[in-house]
N, CA, C and O of each residue as an XYZ file, in Angstrom:
312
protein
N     -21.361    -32.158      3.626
C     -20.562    -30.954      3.798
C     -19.113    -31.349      4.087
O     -18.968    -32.209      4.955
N     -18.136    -30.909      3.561
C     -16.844    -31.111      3.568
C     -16.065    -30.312      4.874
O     -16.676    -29.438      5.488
N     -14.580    -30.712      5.263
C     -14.378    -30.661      5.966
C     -13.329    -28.981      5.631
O     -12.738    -28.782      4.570
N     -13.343    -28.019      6.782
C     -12.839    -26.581      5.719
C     -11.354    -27.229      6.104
O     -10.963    -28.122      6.856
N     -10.825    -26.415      5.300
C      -9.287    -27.059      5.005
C      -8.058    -26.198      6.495
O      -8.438    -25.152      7.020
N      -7.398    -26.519      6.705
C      -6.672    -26.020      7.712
C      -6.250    -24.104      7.196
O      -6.155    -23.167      7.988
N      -6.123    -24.060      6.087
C      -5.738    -22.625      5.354
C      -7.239    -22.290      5.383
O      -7.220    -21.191      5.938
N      -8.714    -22.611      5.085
C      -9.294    -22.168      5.125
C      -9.885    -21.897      6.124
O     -10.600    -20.895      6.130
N      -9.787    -22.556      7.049
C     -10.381    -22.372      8.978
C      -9.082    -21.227      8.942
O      -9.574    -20.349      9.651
N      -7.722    -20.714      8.539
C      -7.122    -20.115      9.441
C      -7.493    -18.686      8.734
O      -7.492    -17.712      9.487
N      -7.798    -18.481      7.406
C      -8.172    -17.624      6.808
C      -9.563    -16.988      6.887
O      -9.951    -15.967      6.318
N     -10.305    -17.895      7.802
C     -11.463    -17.200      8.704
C     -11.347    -16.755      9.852
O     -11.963    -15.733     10.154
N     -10.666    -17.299     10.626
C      -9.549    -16.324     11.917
C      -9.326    -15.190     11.522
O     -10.076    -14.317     11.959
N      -8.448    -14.864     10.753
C      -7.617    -13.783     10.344
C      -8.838    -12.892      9.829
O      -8.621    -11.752     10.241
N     -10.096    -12.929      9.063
C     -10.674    -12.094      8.843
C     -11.374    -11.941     10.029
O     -10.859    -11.027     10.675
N     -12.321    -12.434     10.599
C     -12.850    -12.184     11.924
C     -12.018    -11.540     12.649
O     -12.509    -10.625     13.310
N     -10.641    -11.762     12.766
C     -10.214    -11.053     13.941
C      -9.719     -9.537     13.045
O     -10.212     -8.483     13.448
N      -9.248     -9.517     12.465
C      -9.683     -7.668     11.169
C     -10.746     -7.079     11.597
O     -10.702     -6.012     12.210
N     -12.093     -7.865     11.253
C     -13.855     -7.036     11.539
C     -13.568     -7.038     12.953
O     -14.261     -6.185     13.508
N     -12.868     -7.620     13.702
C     -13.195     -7.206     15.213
C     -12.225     -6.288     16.010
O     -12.283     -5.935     17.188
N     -11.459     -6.044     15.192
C     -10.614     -4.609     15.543
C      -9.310     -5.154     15.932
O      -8.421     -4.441     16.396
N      -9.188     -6.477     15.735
C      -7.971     -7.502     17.093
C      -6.431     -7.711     15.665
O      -5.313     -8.213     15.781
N      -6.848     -7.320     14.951
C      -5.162     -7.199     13.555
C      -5.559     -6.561     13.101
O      -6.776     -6.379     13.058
N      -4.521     -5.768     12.416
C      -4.114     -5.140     11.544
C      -3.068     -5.574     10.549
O      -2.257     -6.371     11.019
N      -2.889     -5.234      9.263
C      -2.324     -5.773      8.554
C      -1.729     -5.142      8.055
O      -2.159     -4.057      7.663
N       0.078     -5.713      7.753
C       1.214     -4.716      7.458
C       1.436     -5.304      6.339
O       1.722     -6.491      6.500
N       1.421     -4.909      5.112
C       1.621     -5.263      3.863
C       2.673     -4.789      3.190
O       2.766     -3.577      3.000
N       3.742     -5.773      2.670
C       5.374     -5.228      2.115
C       4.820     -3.879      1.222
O       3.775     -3.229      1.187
N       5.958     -3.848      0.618
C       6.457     -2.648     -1.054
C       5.775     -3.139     -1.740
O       5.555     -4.349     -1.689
N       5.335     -2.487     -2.433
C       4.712     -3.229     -3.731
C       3.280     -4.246     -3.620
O       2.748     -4.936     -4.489
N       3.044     -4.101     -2.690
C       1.600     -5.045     -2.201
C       0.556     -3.753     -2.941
O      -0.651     -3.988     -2.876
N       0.857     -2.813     -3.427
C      -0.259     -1.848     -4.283
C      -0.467     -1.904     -5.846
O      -1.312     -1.407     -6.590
N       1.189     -3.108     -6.154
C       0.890     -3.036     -7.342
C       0.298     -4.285     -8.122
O       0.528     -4.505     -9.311
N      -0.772     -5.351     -7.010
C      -1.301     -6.217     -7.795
C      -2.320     -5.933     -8.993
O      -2.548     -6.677     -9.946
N      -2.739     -4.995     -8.789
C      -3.844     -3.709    -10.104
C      -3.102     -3.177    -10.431
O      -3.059     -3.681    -11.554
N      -2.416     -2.541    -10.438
C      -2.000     -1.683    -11.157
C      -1.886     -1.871    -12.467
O      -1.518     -3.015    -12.732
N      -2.138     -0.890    -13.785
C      -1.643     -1.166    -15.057
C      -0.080     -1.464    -15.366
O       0.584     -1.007    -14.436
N       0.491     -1.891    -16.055
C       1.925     -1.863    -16.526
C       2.436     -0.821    -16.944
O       2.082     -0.520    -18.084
N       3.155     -0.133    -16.445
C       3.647      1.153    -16.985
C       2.846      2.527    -16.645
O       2.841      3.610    -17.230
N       2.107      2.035    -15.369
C       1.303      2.978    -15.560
C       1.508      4.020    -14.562
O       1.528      3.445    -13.474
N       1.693      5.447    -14.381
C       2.279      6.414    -13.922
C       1.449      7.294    -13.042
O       0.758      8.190    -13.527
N       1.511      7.029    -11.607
C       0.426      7.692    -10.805
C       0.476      9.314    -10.673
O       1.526      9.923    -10.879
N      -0.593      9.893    -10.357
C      -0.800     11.312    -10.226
C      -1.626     11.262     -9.219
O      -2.294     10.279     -8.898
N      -1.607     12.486     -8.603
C      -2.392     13.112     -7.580
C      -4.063     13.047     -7.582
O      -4.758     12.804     -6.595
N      -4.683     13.410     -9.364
C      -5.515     13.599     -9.556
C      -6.259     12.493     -9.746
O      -7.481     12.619     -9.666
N      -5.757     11.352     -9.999
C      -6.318     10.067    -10.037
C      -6.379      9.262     -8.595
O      -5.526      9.222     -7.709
N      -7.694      8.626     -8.664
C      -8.005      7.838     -7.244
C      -7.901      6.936     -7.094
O      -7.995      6.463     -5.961
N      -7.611      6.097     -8.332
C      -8.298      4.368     -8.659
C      -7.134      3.361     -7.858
O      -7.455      2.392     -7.170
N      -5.195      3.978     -8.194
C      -4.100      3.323     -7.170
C      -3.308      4.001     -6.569
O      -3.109      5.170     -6.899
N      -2.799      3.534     -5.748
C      -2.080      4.046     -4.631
C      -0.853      4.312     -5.600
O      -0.583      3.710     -6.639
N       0.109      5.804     -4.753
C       1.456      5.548     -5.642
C       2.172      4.810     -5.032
O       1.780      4.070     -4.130
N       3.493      4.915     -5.488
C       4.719      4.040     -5.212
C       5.693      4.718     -4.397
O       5.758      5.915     -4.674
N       6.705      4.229     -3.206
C       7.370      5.263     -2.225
C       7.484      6.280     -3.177
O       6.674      7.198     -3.049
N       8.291      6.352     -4.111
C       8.845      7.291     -4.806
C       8.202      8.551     -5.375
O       8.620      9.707     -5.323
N       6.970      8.015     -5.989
C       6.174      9.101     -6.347
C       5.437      9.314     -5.100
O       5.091     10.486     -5.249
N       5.013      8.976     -4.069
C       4.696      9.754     -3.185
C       5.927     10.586     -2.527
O       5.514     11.506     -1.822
N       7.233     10.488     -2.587
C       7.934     11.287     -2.183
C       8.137     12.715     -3.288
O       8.514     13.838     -2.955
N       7.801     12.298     -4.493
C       7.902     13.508     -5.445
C       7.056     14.770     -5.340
O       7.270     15.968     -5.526
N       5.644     13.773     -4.838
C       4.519     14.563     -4.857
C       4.864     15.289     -3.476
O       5.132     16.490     -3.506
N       4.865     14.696     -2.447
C       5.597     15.445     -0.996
C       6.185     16.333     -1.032
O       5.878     17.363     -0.431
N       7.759     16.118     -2.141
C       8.443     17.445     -1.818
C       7.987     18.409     -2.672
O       7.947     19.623     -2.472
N       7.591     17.694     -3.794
C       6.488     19.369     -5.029
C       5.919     20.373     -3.930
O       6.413     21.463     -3.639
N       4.652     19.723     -3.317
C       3.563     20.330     -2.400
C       4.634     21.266     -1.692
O       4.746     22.466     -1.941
N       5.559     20.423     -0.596
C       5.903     21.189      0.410
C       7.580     21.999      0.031
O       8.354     22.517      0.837
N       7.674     21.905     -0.941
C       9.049     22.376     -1.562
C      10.180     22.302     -0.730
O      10.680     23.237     -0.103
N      10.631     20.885     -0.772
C      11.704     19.968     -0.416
C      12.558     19.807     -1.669
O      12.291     19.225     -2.720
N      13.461     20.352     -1.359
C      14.520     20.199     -2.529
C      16.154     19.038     -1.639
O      16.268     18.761     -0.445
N      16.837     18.761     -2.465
C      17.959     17.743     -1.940
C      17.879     16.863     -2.605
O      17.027     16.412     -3.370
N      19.616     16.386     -2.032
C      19.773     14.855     -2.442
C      18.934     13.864     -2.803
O      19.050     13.001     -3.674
N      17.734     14.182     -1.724
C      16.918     12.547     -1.098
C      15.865     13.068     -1.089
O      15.293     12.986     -0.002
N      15.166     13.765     -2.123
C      13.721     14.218     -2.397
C      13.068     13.327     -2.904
O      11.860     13.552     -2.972
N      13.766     11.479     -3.663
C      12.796     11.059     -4.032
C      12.819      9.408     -2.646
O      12.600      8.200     -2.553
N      13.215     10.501     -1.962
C      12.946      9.195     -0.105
C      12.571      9.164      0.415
O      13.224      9.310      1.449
N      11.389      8.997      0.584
C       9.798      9.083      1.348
C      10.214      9.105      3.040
O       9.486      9.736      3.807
N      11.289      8.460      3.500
C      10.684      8.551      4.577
C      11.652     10.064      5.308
O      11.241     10.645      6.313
N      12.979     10.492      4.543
C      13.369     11.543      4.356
C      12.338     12.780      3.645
O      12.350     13.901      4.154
N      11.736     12.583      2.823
C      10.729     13.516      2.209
C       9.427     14.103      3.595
O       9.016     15.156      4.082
N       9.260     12.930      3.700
C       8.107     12.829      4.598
C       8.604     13.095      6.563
O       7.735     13.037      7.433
């Protein structure tokens, strides 16, 4: 049996301590678009990816009828 590698002992930390409630994980911009298709244009009605700030700010101000400058600025939208 081989010896686990220093990335792989630390990458069993990090999940154990996830299943045990002890991290949480803050993931940049764009950490939604490793699936994603190319070009591919999210909607409400679809489940399969997350949108992007932007289209979740579109969809935000549609729903709640936010109009302005900065309707497509999520954290202004939101």
């Amino acid at each position: 049996m081989t010896k686990k590698s220093d990335l792989e002992a630390h990458l069993g930390n990090v999940v154990e301590a996830i299943q045990q409630g002890e991290l949480v994980a803050f993931l940049g911009a764009g950490a939604n678009l490793c699936s994603r298709p190319k070009g591919m244009k999210w909607c409400a009605s679809q489940k399969e990816q997350l949108p992007l700030g932007g289209e979740l700010a579109d969809y935000l101000a549609d729903v709640f009828g936010f109009t302005g400058d900065t309707a497509k600025d999520l954290t202004r939208v939101s």
